[in-house]
N, C-alpha and C positions, 0 to 999 in steps of 0.2 A: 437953621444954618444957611448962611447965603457962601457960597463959594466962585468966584468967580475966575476970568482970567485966563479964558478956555478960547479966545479969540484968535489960535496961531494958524495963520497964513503963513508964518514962515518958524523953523524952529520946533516943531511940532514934537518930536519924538522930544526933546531935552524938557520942553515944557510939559508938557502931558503926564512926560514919570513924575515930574516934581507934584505937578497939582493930584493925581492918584494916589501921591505917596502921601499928603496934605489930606487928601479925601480918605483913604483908608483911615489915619491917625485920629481923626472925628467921631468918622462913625463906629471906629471899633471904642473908643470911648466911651459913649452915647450908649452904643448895644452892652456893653460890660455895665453900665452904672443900670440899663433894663431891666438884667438879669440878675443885676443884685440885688434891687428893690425889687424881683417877683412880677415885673409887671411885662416883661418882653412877649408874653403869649398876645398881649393886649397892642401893641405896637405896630404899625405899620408906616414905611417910611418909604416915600417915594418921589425921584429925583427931576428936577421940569427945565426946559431947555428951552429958550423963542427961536433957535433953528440950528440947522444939522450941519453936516459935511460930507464932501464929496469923498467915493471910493476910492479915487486916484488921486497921484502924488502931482504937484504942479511944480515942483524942481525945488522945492525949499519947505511946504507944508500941505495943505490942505486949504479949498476953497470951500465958502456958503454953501447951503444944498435947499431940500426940502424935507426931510427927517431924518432924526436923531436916534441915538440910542437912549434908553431910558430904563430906570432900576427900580425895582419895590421889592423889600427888605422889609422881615417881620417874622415875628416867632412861630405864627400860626400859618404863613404861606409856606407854599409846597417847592424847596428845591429842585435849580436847574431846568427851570419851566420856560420855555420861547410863549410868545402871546401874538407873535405876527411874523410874517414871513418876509422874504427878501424875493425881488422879480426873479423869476423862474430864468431870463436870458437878458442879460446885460448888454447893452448895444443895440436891442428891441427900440423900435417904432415910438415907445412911449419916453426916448430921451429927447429931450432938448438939446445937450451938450451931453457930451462921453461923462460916464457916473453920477450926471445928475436925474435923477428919473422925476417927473411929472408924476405931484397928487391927483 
């Protein structure tokens, strides 16, 4: 599945519910047709992004960053699991611009 259209600089909230509501409708598809052919223990499904966005609001949406959020979805992974963390002090040394943090 390619989903795209996640580019809002401006509009962000109106667009976002839409394309989530778009993304939920997919994969809860997908996952229902898994689990009905017996094969969801076997499935693993995980979402890729070429770049992120900023934590603050810039008066109408969201600007580039340098990471994203990212999902993996599967029968046999363990619910509600974090795999990396968020900088401990936002506004730290290691920003370039406010909420964008340096890899």
């Amino acid at each position: 599945m390619q989903h795209s259209g996640f580019d809002t600089h401006s509009d962000a909230g109106g667009i976002l519910d839409e394309k989530m509501e778009e993304f939920n409708a997919c994969v809860g598809a997908f996952v229902a047709e898994m689990k009905r052919t017996g094969t969801w223990e076997q499935v693993t499904v995980v979402t890729l992004s070429d770049f992120g966005r900023t934590l603050t609001w810039n008066g109408r949406g969201t600007d580039h960053a340098w990471a994203g959020h990212q999902m993996a979805l599967g029968g046999a992974l363990k619910s509600g699991q974090a795999s990396a963390s968020a900088p401990r002090e936002f506004g730290s040394g290691t920003f370039a611009k406010p909420s964008r943090n340096l890899p």
